[in-house]
C-alpha positions in Angstrom: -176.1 14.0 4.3 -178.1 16.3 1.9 -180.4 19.1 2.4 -183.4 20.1 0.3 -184.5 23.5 0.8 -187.9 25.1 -0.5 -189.6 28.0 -0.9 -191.9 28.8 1.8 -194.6 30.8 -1.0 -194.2 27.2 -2.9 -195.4 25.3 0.5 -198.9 26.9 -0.1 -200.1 26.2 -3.8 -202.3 24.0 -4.4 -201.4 22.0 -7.5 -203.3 23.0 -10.7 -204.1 19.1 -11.3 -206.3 18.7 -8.1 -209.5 18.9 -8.8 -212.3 17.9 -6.1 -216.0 17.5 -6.9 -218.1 19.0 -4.2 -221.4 16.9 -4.4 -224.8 19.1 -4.6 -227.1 19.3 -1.4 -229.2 16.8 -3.4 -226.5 14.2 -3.5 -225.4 14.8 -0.2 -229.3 14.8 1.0 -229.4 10.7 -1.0 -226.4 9.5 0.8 -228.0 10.9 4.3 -231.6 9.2 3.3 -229.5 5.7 1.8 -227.6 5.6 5.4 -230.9 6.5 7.8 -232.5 3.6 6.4 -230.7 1.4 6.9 -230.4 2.1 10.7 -232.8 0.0 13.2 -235.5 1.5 15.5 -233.4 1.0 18.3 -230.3 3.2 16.6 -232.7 5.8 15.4 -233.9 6.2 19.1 -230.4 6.4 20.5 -229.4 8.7 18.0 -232.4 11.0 18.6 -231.8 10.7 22.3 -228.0 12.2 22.1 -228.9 14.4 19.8 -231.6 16.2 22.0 -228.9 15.6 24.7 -226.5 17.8 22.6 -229.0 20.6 21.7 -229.7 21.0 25.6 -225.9 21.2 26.1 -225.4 23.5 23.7 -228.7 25.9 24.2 -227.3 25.4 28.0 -223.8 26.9 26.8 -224.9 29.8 24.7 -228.2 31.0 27.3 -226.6 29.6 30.9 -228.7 26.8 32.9 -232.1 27.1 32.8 -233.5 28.5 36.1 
């Protein structure tokens, strides 16, 4: 049976040949706009439906249950 051992301080780097391409706020902002419209009425209602539901959850987390 063989064993390979390596360095722990190697385990870490990141190799100098990996480059990633963050894309810009504008990009990112295209791809949102390309996706929304291509959603229904119907999905654009649900969605805004959980995502008010998630904002209450969360505004109910942070300030306690409204009284």
């Amino acid at each position: 049976m063989l064993t390979a051992i390596k360095e722990l301080s190697s385990l870490n780097e990141t190799p100098v040949s990996h480059v990633e391409t963050i894309p810009s706020d504008l990009e990112i902002s295209k791809r949102v706009r390309l996706i929304q419209s291509q959603w229904s009425n119907q999905e654009r209602e649900k969605r805004r439906q959980t995502a008010q539901r998630r904002i209450n959850e969360l505004l109910d987390t942070l300030t306690g249950p409204a009284a």
